[in-house]
VEXVEXGU-944086 format. One record per residue: x, z, y of N, C-alpha, C in turn; residue in three letters; chain. Coordinates in pm, whole numbers. Example, Ala and Ser with C-alpha at 12.3 -4.5 7.8 and 13.67 -1.06 7.14 Angstrom:
! VEXVEXGU-944086
> 1319; 780; -569; 1230; 780; -450; 1320; 780; -330; ala; A
> 1285; 708; -225; 1367; 714; -106; 1290; 787; 3; ser; A
//
This chain:
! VEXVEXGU-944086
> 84; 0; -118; 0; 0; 0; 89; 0; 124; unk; A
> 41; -123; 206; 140; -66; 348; 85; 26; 420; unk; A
> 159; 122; 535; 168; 169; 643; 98; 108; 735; unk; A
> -26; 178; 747; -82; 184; 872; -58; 233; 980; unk; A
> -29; 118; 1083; -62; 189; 1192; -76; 138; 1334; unk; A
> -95; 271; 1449; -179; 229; 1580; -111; 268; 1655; unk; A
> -75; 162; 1726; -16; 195; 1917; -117; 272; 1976; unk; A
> -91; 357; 2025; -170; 367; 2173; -76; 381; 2272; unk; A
> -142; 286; 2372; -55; 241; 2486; -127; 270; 2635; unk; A
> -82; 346; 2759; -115; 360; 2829; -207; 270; 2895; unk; A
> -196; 93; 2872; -270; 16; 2914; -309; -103; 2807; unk; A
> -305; -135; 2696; -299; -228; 2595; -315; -398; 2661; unk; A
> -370; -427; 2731; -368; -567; 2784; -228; -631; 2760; unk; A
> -172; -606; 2859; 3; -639; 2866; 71; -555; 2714; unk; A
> 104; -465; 2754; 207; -377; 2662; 170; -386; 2519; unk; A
> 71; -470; 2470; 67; -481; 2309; 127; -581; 2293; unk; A
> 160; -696; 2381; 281; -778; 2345; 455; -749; 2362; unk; A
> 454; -626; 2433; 597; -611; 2437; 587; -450; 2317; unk; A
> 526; -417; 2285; 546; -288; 2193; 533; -333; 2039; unk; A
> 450; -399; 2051; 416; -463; 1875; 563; -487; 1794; unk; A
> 617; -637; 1871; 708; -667; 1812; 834; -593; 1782; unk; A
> 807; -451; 1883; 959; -382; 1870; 944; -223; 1788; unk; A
> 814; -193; 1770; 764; -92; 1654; 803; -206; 1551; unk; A
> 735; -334; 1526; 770; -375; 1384; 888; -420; 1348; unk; A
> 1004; -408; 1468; 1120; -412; 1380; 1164; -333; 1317; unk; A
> 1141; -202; 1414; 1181; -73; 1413; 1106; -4; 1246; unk; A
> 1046; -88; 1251; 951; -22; 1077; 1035; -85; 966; unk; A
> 1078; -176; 995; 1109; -271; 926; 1255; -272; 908; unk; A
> 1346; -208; 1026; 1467; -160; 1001; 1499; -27; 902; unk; A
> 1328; 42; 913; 1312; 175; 826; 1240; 119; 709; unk; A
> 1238; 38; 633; 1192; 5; 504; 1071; -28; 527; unk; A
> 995; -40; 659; 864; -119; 614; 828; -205; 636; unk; A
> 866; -295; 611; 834; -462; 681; 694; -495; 662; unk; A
> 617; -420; 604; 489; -455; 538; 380; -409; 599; unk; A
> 434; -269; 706; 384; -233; 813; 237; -286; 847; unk; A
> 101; -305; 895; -2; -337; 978; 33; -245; 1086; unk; A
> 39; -317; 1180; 26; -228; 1338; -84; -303; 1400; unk; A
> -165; -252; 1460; -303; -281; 1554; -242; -197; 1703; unk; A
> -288; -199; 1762; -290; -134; 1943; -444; -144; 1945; unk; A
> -422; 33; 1985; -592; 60; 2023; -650; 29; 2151; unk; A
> -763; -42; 2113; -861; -114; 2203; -932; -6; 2244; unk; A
> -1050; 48; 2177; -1101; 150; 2206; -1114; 319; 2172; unk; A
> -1111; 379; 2219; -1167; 383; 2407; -1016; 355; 2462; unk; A
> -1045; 275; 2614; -950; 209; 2646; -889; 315; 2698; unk; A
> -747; 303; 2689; -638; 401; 2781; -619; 347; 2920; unk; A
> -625; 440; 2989; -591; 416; 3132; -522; 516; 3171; unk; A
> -338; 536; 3177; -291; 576; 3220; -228; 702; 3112; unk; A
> -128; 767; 3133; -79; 864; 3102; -174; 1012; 3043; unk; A
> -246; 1076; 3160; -335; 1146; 3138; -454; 1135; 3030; unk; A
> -479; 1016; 2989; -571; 1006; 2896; -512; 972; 2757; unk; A
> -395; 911; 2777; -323; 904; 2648; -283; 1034; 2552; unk; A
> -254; 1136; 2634; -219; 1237; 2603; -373; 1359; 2612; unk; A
> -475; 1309; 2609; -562; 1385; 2653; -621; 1466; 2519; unk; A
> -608; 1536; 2449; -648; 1634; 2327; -820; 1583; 2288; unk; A
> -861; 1648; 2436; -1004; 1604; 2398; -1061; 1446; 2340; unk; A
> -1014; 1364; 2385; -992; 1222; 2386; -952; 1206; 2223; unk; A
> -856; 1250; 2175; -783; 1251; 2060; -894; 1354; 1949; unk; A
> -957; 1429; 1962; -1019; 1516; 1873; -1164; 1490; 1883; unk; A
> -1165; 1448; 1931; -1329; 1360; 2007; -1374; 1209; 1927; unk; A
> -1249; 1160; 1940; -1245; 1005; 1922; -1160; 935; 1840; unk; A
> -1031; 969; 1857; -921; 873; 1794; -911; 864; 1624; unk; A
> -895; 1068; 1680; -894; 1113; 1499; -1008; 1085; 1404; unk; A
> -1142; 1108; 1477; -1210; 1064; 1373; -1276; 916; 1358; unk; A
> -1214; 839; 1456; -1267; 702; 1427; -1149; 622; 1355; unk; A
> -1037; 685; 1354; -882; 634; 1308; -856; 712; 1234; unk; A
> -936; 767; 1101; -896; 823; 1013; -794; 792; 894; unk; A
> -835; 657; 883; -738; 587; 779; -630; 554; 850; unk; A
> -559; 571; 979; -451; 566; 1004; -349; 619; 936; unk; A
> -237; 568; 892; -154; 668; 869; -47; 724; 971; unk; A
> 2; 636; 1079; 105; 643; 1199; 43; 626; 1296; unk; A
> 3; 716; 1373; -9; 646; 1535; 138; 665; 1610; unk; A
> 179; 584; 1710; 255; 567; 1816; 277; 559; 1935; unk; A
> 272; 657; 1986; 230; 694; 2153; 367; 641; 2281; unk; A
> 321; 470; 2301; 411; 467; 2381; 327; 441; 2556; unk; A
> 453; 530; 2621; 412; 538; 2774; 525; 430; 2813; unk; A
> 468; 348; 2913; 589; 298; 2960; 605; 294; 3097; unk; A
> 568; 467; 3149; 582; 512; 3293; 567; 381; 3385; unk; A
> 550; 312; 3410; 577; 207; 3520; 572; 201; 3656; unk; A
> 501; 306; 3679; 571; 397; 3820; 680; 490; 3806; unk; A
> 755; 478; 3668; 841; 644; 3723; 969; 515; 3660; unk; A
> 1091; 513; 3751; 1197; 458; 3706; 1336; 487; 3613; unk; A
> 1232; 608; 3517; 1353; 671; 3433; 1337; 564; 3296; unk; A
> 1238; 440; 3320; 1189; 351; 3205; 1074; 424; 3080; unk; A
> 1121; 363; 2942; 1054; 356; 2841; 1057; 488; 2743; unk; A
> 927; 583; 2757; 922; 675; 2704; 851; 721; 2527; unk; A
> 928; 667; 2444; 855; 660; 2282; 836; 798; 2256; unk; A
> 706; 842; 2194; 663; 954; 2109; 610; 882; 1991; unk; A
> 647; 973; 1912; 564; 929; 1789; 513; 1041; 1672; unk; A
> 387; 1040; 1674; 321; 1144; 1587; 259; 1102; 1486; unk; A
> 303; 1184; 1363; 305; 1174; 1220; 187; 1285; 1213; unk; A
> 50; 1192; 1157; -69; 1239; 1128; -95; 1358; 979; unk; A
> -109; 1437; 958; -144; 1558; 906; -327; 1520; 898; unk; A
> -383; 1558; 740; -494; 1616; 801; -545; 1763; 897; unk; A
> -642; 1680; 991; -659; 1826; 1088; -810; 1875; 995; unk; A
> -847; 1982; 1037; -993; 2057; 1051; -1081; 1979; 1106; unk; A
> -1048; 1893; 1221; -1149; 1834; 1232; -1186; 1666; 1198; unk; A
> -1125; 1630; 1079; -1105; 1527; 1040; -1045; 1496; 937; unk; A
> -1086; 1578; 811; -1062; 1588; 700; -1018; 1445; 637; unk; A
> -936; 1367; 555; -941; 1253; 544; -1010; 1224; 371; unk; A
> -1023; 1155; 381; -1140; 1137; 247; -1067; 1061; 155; unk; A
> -1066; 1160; -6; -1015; 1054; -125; -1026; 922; -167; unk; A
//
């Protein structure tokens, strides 16, 4: 089975063409070339604050992106000139989003 998984990107319009190709090397330099990566459409991100927003994420992401296995939280500040900021969080089942056999 490949590795699922989801960008979320501060703005997805633009930045799913410059993040895609460089998560899937980056998977692919780590053994997964087989990778699916999608960039989340909905609910749309707008900005920093909502990317990172808990409620947003426990509300929505987790349980509509359950079968995710990787999400990838890239900011790419574009007002702040320190550049390109990668997080990346390795999904656990939570309490509120039990994942199903």
């Amino acid at each position: 089975m490949s590795l699922r998984v989801l960008l979320v990107l501060e703005d997805h319009t633009n930045d799913q063409f410059i993040a895609k190709p460089i998560v899937q090397e980056l998977l692919k330099q780590l053994g997964r070339p087989n990778a699916r990566i999608g960039a989340l459409m909905n609910p749309r991100m707008r900005g920093i604050d909502q990317v990172l927003d808990r409620a947003i994420w426990e509300e929505k992401i987790l349980l509509e992106y359950r079968h995710i296995d990787l999400f990838v939280i890239i900011l790419d500040r574009d007002c702040n000139s320190r550049g390109i900021f990668i997080l990346t969080v390795r999904l656990k089942p939570f309490s509120c989003c039990p994942r199903g056999g």
